[in-house]
Backbone as CSV, one residue per row, in Angstrom:
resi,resn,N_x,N_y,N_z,CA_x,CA_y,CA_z,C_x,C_y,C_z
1,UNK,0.845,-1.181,0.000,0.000,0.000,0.000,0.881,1.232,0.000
2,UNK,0.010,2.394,-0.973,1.312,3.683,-1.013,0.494,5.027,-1.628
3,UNK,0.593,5.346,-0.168,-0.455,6.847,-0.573,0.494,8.175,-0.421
4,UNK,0.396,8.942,-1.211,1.274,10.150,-1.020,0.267,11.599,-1.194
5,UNK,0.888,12.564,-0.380,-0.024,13.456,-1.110,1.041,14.455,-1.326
6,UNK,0.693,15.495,-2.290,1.090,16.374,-3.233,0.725,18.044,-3.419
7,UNK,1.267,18.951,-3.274,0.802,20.253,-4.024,0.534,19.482,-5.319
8,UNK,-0.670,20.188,-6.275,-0.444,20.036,-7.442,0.278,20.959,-8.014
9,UNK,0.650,22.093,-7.418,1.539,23.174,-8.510,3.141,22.298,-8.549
10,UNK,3.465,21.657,-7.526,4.716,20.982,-7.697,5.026,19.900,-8.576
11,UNK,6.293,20.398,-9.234,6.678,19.611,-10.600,6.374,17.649,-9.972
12,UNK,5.922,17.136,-10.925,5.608,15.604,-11.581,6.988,15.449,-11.292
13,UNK,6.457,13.840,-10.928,8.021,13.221,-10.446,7.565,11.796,-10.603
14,UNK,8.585,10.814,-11.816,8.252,9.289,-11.420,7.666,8.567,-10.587
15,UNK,8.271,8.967,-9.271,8.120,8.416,-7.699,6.457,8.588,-7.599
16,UNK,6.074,9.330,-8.033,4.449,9.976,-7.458,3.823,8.811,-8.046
17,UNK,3.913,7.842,-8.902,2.629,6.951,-9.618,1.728,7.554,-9.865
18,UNK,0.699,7.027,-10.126,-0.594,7.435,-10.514,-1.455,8.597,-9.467
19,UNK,-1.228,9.668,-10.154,-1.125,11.087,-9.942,-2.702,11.545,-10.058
20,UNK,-3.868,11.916,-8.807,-4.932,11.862,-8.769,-5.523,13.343,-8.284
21,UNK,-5.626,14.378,-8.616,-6.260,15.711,-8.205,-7.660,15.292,-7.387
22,UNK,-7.541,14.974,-6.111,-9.140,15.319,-5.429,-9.544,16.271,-4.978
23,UNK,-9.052,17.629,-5.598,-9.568,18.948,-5.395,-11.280,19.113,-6.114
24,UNK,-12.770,19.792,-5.968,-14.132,19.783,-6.405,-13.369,20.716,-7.725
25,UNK,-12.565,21.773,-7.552,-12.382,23.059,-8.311,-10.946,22.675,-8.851
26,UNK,-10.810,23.522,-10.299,-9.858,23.092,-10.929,-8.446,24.230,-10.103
27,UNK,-7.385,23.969,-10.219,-6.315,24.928,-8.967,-6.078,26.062,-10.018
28,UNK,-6.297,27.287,-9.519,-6.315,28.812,-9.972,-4.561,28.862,-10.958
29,UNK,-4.645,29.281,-12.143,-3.226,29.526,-12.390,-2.879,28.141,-13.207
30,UNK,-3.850,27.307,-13.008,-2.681,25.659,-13.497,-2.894,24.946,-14.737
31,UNK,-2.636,25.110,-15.884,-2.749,24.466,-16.706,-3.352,23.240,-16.822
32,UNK,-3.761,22.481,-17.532,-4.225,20.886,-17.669,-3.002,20.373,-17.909
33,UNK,-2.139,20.736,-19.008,-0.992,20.293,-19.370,0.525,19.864,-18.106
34,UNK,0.076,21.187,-17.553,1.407,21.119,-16.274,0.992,20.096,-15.799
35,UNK,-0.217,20.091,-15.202,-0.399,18.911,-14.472,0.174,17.659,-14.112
36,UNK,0.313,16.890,-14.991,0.505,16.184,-15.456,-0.476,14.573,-14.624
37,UNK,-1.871,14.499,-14.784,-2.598,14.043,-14.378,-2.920,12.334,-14.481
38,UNK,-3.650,11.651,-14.201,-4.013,10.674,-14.456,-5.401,10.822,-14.017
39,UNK,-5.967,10.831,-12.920,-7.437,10.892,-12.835,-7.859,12.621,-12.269
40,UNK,-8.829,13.188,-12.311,-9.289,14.140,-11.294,-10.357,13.561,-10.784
41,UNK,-10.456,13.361,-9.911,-11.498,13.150,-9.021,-12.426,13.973,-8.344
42,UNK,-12.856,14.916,-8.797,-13.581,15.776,-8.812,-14.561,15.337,-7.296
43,UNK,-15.452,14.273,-7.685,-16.084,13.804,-6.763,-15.739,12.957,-5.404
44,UNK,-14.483,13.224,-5.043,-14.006,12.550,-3.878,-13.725,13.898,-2.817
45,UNK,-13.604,15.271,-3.727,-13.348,16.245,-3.035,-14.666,16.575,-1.968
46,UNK,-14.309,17.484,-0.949,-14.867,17.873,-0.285,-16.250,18.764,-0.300
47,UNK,-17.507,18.855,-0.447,-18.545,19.297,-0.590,-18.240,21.221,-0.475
48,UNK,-19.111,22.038,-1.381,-18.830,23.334,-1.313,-19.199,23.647,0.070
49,UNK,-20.241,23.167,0.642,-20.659,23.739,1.992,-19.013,23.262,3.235
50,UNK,-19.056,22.032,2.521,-17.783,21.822,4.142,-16.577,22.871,3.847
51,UNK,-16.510,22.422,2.559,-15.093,23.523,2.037,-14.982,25.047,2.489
52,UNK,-16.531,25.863,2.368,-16.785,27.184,2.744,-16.205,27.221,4.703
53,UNK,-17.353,26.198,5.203,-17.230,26.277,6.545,-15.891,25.831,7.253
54,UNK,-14.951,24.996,6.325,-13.488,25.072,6.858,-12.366,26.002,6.671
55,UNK,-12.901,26.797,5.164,-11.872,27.979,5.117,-10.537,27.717,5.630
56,UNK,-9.739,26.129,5.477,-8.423,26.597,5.730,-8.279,27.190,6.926
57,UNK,-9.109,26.919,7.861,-8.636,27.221,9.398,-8.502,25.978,10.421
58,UNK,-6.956,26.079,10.599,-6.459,24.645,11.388,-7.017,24.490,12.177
59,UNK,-7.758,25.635,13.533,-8.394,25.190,14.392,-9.648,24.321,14.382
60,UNK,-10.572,24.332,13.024,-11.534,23.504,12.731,-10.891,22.514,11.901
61,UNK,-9.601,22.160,12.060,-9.201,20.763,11.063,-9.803,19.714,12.080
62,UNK,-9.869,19.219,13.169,-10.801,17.675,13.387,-12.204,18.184,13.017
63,UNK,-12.924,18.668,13.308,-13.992,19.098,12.697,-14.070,18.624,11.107
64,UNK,-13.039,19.226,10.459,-13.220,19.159,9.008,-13.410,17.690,9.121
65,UNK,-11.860,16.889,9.302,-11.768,15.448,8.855,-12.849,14.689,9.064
66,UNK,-13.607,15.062,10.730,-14.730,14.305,10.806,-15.881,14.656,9.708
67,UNK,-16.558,15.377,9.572,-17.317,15.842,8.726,-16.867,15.318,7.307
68,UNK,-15.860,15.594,6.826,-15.461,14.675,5.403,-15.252,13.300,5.878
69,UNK,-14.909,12.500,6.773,-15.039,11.088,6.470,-16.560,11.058,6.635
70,UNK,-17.595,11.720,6.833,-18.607,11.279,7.051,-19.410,11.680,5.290
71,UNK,-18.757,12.830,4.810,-19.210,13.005,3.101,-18.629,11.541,2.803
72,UNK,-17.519,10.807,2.853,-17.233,10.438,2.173,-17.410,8.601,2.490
73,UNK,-18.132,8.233,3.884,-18.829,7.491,4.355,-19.953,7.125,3.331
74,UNK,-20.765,8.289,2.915,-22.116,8.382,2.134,-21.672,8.192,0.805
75,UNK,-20.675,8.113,0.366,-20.105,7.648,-1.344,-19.097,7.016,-1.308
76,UNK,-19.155,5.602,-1.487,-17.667,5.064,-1.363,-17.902,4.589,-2.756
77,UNK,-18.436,4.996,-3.505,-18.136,4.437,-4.992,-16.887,5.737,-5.860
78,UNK,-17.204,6.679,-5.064,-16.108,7.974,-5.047,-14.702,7.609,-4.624
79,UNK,-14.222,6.721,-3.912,-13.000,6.752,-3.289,-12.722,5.168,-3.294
80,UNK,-13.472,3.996,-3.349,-13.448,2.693,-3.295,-11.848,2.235,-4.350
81,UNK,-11.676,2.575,-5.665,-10.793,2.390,-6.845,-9.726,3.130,-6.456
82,UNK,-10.116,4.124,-5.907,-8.527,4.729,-5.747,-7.965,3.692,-4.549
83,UNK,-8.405,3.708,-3.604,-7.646,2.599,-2.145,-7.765,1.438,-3.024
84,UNK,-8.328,0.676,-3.601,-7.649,-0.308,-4.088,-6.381,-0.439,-5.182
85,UNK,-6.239,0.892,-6.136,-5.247,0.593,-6.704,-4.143,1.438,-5.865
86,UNK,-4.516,1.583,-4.627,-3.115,2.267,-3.879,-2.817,1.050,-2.965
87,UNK,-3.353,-0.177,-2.822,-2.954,-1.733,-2.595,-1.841,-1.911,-3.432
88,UNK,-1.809,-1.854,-4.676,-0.497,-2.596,-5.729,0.122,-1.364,-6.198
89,UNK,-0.223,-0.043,-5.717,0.640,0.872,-6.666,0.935,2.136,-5.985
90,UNK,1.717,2.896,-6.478,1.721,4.340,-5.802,0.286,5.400,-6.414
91,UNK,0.162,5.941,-5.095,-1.055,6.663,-5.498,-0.540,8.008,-5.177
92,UNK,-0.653,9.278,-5.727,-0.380,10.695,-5.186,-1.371,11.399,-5.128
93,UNK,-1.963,11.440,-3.970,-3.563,12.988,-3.578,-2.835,14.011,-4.212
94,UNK,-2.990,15.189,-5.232,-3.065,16.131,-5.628,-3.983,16.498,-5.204
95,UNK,-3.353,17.994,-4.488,-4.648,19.210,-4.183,-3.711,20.740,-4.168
96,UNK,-4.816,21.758,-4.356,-4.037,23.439,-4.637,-3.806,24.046,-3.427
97,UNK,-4.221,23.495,-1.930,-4.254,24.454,-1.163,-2.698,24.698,-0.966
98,UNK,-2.705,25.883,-0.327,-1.397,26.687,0.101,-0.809,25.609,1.666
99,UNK,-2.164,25.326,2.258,-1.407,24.621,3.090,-1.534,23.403,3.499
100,UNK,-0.100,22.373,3.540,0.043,21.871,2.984,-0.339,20.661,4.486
101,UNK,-0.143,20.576,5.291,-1.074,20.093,6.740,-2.356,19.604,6.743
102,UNK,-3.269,20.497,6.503,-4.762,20.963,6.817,-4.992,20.899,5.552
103,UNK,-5.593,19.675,4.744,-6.357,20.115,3.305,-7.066,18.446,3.395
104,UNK,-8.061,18.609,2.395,-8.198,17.701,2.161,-8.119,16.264,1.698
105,UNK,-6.440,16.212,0.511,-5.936,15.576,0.464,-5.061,14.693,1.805
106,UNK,-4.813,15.199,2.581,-4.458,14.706,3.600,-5.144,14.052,4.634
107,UNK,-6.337,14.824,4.253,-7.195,13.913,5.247,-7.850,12.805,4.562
108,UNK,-8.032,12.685,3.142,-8.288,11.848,2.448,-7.481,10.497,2.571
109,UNK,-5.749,10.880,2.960,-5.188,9.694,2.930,-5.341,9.027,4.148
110,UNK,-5.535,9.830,5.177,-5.207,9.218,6.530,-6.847,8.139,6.459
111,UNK,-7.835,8.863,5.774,-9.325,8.027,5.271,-9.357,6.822,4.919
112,UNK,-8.298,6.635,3.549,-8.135,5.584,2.603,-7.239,4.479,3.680
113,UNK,-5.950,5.148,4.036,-5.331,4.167,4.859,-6.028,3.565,5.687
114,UNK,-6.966,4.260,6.361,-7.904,3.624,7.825,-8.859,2.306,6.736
115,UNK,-9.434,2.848,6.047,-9.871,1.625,5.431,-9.332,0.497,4.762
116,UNK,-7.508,0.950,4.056,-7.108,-0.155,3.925,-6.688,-1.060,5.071
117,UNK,-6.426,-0.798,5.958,-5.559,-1.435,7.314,-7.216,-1.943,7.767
118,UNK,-8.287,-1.817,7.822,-9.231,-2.338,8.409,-9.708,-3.823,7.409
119,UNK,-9.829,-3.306,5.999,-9.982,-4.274,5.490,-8.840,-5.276,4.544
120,UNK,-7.617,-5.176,5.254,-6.916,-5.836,4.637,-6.145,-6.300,3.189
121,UNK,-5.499,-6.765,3.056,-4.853,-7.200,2.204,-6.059,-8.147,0.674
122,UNK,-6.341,-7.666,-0.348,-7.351,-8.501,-1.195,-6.442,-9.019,-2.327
């Protein structure tokens, strides 16, 4: 298992594998091309309402995570393919925020990991 997460403005690198944007919004400034993408996942990102009400303020980061594992409780057909091909492969969360702690990609992985380590090895 191999989850990484990523600025997306930061240059593509071998190491990253299969390179996944779960940002809802495309990142201000960024080409499609720079990218250098494999999936966007548009729909694994965080809902406009949670996104508004977290504003990138660390003091509501458990707040956030809880509240997004619970968006993301209600759709696991959204996130199911990515944790399984991060079983046999490198996976990289791409996301735009500035910071790089507190975003959703990060809480996405610590998500995916909890479910791979619960359900094991397939």
């Amino acid at each position: 298992m191999s989850l990484a997460v990523k600025r997306v403005y930061d240059p593509p690198a071998p190491k990253d594998g299969y390179r996944v944007l779960v940002d809802r919004l495309w990142p201000r400034g960024l080409k499609k091309a720079d990218a250098a993408l494999d999936l966007w996942a548009k729909e694994v990102g965080p809902s406009r309402e949670l996104r508004e009400w977290f504003g990138h303020e660390p003091t509501r980061w458990e707040g956030f995570r809880h509240r997004y594992a619970g968006e993301l409780d209600a759709v696991p057909e959204s996130w199911q393919s990515l944790a399984e091909k991060a079983r046999r492969h490198q996976v990289t969360l791409l996301f735009g925020a500035r910071d790089e702690e507190h975003n959703n990609a990060v809480a996405l992985k610590a998500y995916l990991e909890s479910y791979l380590a619960a359900h094991g090895p397939h």
